[in-house]
C-alpha positions, 0 to 999 in steps of 0.5 A: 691635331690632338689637343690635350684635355684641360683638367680642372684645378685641383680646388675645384675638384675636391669642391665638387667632392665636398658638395656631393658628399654633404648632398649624399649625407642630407638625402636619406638613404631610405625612403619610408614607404607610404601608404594612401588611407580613406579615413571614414566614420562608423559610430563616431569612431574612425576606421579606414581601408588602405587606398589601394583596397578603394576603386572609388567613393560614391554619394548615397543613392538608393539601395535596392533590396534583395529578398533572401540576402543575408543581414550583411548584405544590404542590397544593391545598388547601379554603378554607371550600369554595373550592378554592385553589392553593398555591404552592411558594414554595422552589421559586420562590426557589430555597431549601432545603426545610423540613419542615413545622412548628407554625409552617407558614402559608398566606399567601392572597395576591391580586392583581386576581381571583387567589388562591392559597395561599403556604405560609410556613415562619413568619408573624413579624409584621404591621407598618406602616412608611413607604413611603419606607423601603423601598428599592430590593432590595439588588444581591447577592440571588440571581436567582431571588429579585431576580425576585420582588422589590420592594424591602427594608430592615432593618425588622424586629428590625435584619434586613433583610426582603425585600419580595416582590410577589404579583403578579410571583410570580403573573404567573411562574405564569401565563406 
């Protein structure tokens, strides 16, 4: 036997539309996409590369010198027994030389199959921020450095950080 289905009041019904229209007004109906950035420190200035540019970070160890390498090119060093190449970031950025410190890192950047160590003179942080804040580089920045740029913004502790692409440093090296 067939019992017929019991229908909601009607109150509760336009309730329930109540409730779901305020849920779909206080959800944004675009999500800002976000990007991870490794901030880090080179001549007191802060730079970073976007997190999917970075395999890892890595503490100082020593670097094994290459006779013939170009001045961008600072040697190599063994990761986990992969032979890996790291790049002279000062050099390429046309910044004064630091000598090495605790705080002296390897960032292990990627782009498609490459890898190579980038010694950094401080990893600061890792932070997430919307793409959108990320403005176009600031037109007073040096030459070497615009070269390398991909954009900027005051997006760490009120200081302007300049994003830098691993790829554009690696396609430099390459040619």
């Amino acid at each position: 036997m067939c019992t017929p289905e019991k229908k909601p009041p009607k109150t509760r019904l336009i309730m329930d539309a109540v409730r779901n229209k305020a849920v779909e007004e206080s959800s944004p109906d675009i999500l800002e996409e976000t990007v991870e950035l490794v901030i880090f420190t080179m001549a007191r200035r802060y730079f970073a590369f976007q997190g999917r540019e970075v395999r890892e970070i890595l503490p100082f160890s020593p670097i094994t010198e290459v006779p013939g390498c170009p001045r961008t090119i600072r040697g190599i060093i063994n990761v986990r027994g992969d032979i890996e190449s790291v790049i002279n970031l000062h050099t390429l950025l046309e910044l004064d030389e630091v000598p090495v410190s605790p705080a002296t890192r390897f960032i292990l950047g990627r782009s498609g199959e490459l890898l190579s160590g980038i010694q950094v003179e401080h990893v600061a942080d890792v932070i997430s921020v919307e793409k959108a804040k990320i403005k176009p580089a600031i037109s007073t920045l040096s030459p070497a450095i615009r070269n390398y740029a991909h954009g900027g913004e005051e997006l760490y502790k009120g200081r302007y950080v300049i994003v830098l692409s691993v790829e554009q440093l690696f396609k430099t090296l390459l040619n």
